[in-house]
C-alpha positions in Angstrom: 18.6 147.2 -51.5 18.6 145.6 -54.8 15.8 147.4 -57.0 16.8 146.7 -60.4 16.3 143.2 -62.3 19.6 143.2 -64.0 20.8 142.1 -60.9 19.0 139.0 -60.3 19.3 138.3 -64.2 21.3 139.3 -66.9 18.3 140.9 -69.4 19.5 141.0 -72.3 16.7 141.3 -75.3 16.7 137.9 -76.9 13.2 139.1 -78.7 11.9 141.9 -79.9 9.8 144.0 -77.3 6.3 142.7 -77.1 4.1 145.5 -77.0 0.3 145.9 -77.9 0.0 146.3 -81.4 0.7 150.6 -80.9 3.6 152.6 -80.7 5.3 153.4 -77.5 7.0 155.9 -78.8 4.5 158.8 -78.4 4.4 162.2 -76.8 2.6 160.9 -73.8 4.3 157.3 -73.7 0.2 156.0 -74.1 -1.5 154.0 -76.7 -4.0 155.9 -77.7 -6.0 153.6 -79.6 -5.8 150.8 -77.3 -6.6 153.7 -74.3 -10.1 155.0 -76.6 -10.6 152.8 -79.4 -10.1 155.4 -81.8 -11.2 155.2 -85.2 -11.0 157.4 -88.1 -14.1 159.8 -88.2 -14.3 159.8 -84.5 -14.0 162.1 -81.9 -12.9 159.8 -79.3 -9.8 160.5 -78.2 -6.1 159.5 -76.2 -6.2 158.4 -72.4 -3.6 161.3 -71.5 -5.9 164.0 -73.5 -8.9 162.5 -71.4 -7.1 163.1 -68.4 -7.2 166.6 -69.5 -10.7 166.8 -69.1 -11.7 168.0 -65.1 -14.9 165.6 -65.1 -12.7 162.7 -66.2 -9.7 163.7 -64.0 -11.8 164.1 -61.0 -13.6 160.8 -61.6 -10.1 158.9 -61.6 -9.2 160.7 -58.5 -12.0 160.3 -56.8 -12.0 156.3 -57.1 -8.0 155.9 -56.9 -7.6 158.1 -53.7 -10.5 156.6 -52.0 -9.1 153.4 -52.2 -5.6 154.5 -51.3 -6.2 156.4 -48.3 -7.8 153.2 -46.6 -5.6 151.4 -43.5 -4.2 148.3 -45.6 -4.5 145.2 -42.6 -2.7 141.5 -43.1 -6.0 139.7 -41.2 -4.8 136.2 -40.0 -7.2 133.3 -40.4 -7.3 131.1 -36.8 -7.8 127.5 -36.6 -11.5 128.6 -34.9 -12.1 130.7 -38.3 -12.0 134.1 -36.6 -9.9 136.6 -37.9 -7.5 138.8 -36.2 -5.0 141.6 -37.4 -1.6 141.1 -37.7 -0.2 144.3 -37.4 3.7 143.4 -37.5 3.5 141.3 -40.7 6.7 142.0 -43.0 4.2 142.6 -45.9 1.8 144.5 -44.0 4.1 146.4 -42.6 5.7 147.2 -46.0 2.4 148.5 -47.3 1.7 151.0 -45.1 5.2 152.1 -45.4 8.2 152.3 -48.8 7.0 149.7 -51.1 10.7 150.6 -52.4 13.2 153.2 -52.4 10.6 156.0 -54.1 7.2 154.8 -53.8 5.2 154.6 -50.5 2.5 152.2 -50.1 -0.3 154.9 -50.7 1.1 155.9 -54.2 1.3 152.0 -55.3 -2.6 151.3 -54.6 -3.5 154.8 -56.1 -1.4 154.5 -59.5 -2.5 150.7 -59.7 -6.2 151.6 -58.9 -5.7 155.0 -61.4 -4.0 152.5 -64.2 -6.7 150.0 -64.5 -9.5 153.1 -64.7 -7.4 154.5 -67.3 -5.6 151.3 -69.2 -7.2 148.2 -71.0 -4.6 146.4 -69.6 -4.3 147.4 -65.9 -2.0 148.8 -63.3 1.2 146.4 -63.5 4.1 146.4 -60.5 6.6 144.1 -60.3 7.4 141.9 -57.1 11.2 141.7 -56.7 12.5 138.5 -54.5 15.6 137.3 -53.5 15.6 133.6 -52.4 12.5 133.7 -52.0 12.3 136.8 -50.2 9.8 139.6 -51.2 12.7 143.2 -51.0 10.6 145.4 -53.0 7.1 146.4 -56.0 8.4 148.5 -58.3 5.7 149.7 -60.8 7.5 149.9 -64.4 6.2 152.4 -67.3 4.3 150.8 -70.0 6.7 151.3 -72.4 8.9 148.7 -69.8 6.3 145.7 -68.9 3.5 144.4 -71.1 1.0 141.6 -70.8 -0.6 139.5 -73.5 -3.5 136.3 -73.2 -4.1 133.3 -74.5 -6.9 133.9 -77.1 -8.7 130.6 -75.3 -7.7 130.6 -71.9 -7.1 134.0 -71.1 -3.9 133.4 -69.3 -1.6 136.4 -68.9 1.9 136.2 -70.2 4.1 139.0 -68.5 7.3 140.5 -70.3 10.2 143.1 -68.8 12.1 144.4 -71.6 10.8 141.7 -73.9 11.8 138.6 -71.1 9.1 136.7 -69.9 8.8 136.6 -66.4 7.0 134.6 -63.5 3.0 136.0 -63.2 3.5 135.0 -59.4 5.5 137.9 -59.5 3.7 140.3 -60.7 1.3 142.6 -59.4 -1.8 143.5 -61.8 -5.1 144.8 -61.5 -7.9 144.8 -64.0 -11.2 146.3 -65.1 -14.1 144.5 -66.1 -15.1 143.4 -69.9 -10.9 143.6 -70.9 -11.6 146.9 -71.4 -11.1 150.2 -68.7 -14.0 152.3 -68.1 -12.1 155.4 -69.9 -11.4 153.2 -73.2 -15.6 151.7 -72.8 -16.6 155.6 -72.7 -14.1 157.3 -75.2 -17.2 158.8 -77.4 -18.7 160.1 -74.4 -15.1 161.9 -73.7 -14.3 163.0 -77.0 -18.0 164.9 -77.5 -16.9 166.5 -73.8 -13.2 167.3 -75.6 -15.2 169.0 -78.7 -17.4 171.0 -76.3 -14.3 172.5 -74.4 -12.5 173.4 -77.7 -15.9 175.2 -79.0 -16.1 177.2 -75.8 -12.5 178.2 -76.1 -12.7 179.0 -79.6 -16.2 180.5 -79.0 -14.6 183.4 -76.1 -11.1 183.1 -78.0 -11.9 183.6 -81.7 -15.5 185.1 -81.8 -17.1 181.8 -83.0 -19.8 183.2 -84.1 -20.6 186.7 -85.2 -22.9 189.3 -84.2 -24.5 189.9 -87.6 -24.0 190.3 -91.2 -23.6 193.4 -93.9 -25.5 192.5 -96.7 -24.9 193.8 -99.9 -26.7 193.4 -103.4 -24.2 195.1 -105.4 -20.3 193.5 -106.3 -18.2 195.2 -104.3 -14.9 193.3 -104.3 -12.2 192.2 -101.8 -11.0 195.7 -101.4 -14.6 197.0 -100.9 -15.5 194.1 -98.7 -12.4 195.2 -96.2 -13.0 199.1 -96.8 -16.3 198.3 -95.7 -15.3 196.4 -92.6 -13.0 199.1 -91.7 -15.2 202.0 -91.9 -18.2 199.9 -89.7 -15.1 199.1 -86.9 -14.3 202.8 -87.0 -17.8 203.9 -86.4 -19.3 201.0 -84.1 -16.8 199.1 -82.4 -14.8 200.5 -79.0 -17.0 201.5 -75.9 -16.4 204.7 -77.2 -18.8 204.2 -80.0 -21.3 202.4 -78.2 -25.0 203.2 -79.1 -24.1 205.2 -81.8 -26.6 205.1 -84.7 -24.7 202.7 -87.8 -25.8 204.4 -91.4 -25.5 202.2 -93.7 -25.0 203.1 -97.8 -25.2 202.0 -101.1 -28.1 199.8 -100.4 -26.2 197.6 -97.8 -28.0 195.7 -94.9 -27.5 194.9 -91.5 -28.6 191.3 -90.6 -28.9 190.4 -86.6 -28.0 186.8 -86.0 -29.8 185.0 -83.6 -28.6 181.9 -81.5 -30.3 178.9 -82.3 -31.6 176.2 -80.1 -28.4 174.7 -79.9 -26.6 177.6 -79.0 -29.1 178.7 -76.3 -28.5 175.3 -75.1 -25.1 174.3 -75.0 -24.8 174.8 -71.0 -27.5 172.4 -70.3 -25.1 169.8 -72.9 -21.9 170.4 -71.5 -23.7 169.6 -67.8 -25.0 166.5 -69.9 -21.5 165.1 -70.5 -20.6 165.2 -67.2 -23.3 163.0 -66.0 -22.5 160.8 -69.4 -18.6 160.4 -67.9 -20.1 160.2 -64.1 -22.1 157.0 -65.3 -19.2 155.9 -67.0 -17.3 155.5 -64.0 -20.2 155.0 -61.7 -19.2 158.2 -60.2 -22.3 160.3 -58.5 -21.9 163.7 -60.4 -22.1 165.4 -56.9 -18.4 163.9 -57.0 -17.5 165.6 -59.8 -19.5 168.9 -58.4 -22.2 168.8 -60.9 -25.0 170.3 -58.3 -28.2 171.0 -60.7 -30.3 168.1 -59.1 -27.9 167.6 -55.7 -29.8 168.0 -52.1 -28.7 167.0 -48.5 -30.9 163.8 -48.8 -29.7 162.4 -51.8 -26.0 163.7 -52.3 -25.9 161.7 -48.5 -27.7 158.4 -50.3 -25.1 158.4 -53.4 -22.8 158.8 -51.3 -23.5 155.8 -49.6 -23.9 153.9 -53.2 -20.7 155.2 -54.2 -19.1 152.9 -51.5 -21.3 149.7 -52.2 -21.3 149.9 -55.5 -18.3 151.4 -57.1 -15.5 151.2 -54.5 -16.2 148.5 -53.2 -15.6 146.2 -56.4 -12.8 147.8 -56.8 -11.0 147.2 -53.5 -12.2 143.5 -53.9 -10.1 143.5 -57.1 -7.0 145.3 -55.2 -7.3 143.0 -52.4 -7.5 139.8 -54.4 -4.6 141.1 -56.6 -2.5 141.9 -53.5 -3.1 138.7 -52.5 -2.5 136.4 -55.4 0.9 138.2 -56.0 2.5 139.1 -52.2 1.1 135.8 -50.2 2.1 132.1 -51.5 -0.9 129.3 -52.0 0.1 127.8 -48.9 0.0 131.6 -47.1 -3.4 132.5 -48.8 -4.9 129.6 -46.6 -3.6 131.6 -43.6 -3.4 135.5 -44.5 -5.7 137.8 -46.8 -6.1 141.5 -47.1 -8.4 143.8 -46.0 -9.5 147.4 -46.3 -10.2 149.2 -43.6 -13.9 150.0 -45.1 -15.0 151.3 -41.7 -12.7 154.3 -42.2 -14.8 155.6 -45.1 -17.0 157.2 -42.1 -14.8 158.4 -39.4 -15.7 161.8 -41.1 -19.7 161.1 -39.6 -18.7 161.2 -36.1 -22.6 161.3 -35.4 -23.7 158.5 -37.1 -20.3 156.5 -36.1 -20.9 157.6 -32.4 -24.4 155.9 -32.3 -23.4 152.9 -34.3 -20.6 152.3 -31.8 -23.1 153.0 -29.0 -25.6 150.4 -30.4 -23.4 147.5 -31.1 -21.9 148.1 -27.3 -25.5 147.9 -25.8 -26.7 144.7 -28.0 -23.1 143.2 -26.8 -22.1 142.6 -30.3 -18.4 144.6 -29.0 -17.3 145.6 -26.0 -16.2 149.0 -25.0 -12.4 148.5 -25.8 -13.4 147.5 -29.4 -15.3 150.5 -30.1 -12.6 152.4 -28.6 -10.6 150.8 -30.7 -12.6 152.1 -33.8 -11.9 155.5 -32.8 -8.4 155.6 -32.0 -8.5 155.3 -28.7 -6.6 153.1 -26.1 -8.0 150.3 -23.5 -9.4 150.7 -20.4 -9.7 148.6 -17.2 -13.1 146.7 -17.2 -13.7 147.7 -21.3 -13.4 143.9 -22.4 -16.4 143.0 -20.5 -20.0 142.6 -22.8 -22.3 144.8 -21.1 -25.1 146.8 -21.7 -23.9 150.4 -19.8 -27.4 151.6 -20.2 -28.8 149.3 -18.3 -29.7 149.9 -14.1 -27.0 147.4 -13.4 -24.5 148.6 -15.2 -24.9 152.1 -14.5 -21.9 153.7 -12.2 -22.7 154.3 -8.7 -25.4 151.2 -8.6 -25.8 149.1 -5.9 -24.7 145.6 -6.2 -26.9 143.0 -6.4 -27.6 141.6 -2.9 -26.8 137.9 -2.5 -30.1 135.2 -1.5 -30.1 134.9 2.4 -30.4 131.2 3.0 -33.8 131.1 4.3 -35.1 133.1 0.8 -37.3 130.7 -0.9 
């Protein structure tokens, strides 16, 4: 399978390599001002030291693997309006499979859904076709593909290796405002990267110390460290613990206190999680902050999590999918879809009833909802019935037929 452009054209560099105004070149292969904003004086910080950060981390994970573990369908458009699936469609078929040679399906809409979290510019993948035909979607490094706009239009301009290239074949989804929710929260994450670097330095180094030997006489560097020896040799080591310190020569021994701050740096550290939570619109129960979680309204974030934050974001995937894999002519016949009903196969409770509902109002029939839950036909399922009904129930008697003389 051909995978590589250089076989469809000869690239050769005829311009330098557009990039985004940063360096490529970095230890992380990021642009860190264009992934934070990053000023001088500031403590935001790089997308790949974010990363580092579990709250951030888990927030990017929780929204890219969400949306990749969902059943990609190809839903066909009928001349009547009504949809159906079209299971053995090339594309489809390709998406819930290799996209190419090294990537499966699931890792394309997780790093594309994980790039435009993390990016200002969004995930990127390139479509390869030959004559037409749609072989492979390779997803190139940033240092590889870059996209600029028009400063009135906002029309994208893609380059590979410097080399413009189609946008019908590429692949690319975006945030909202230009800018990704990591890069919009960068403060937020830098004052969560200071906290971290205090508490290592606070259990590492002894950030602060547990009180002072005051003096009023000059006693000199070498005093000063005789000093410090002698107290270590008398008061530090289990074995010297509650020992009674004498002090001499008029020195003092000063207790320091922790200050509000201090006694309160827990409560700010849980703080910043929310802060990067709402960032990403992420309940912190996601990110296991549990202070203010309870069975009632962990279950009702839950729920807003998929209305409200997934949800635009699968709109965005499908949309892209379909703008780059379908032509205009095919968009007016096929469009994607995510399975959003398999978000609660893990409710089998509340799934059960729903199923059970819509069968007795005839919205489905049996063999749909069997279909819902993995489950082959039966005879008699494509009838719409109510089974809780007398008539319907097995073992009743049929319905007689009107003698003739019946008025």
């Amino acid at each position: 399978m051909a995978h590589k452009l250089g076989m469809r054209w000869p690239f050769t560099r005829s311009a330098p390599l557009e990039t985004r105004d940063e360096d490529l070149s970095d230890e992380y292969g990021v642009l860190a001002a264009l992934w934070s904003g990053a000023s001088a004086g500031t403590v935001a910080i790089s997308g790949a030291e974010a990363l580092r950060i579990p709250a951030v981390a888990n927030a990017v994970r929780v929204i890219s693997e969400a949306a990749a573990t969902l059943d990609l369908r190809v839903m066909e458009i009928g001349a009547d309006g009504v949809e159906t699936e079209d299971r053995t469609h090339p594309i489809g078929v390709m998406l819930r499979g290799d996209v190419n040679g090294w990537t499966s399906g699931f890792d394309l809409i997780r790093d594309l859904t994980a790039d435009a979290l993390t990016r200002d510019w969004g995930g990127l993948a390139y479509v390869n076709r030959i004559r037409g035909e749609m072989r492979e979607i390779v997803r190139y490094q940033p240092a590889a593909i870059s996209v600029t706009y028009d400063p009135w239009t906002g029309e994208p301009t893609y380059r590979i290796e410097g080399q413009i290239i189609p946008s019908a074949n590429v692949l690319h989804v975006r945030g909202p405002f230009d800018r990704s929710p990591l890069s919009l929260a960068a403060e937020a994450i830098g004052v969560a990267r200071e906290m971290e670097r205090h508490a290592g330095n606070l259990f590492k180094r002894g950030a602060k110390p547990g009180g002072l030997l005051k003096t009023s006489k000059s006693v000199g560097d070498k005093g000063v460290k005789r000093m410090i020896a002698a107290w270590r040799a008398a008061h530090e080591g289990s074995d010297n613990a509650g020992k009674t310190a004498i002090l001499y020569d008029g020195a003092e021994w000063q207790q320091l206190a922790l200050t509000s701050v201090d006694s309160q740096f827990l409560e700010l550290r849980k703080f910043q999680v929310i802060e990067i939570a709402r960032a990403f619109r992420v309940p912190p129960s996601m990110l296991y902050e549990l202070d203010r979680a309870t069975w009632s309204n962990s279950e009702q974030m839950g729920r807003e999590f998929l209305t409200f934050t997934l949800e635009p974001w699968l709109r965005a995937l499908e949309t892209a999918l379909g703008r780059a894999l379908f032509s205009r002519e095919e968009r007016a016949r096929y469009r994607f879809s995510f399975d959003r009903d398999d978000l609660t196969r893990a409710d089998m409770i509340g799934r059960s009833q729903a199923i059970s509902s819509l069968i007795a109002s005839r919205v489905i029939n049996p063999n749909e909802g069997r279909n819902w839950l993995g489950l082959g036909p039966r005879d008699g399922g494509e009838e719409y019935a109510n089974p809780n009904t007398g008539s319907n129930q097995p073992g009743a008697a049929a319905p007689q037929e009107p003698k003739a003389n019946d008025a």
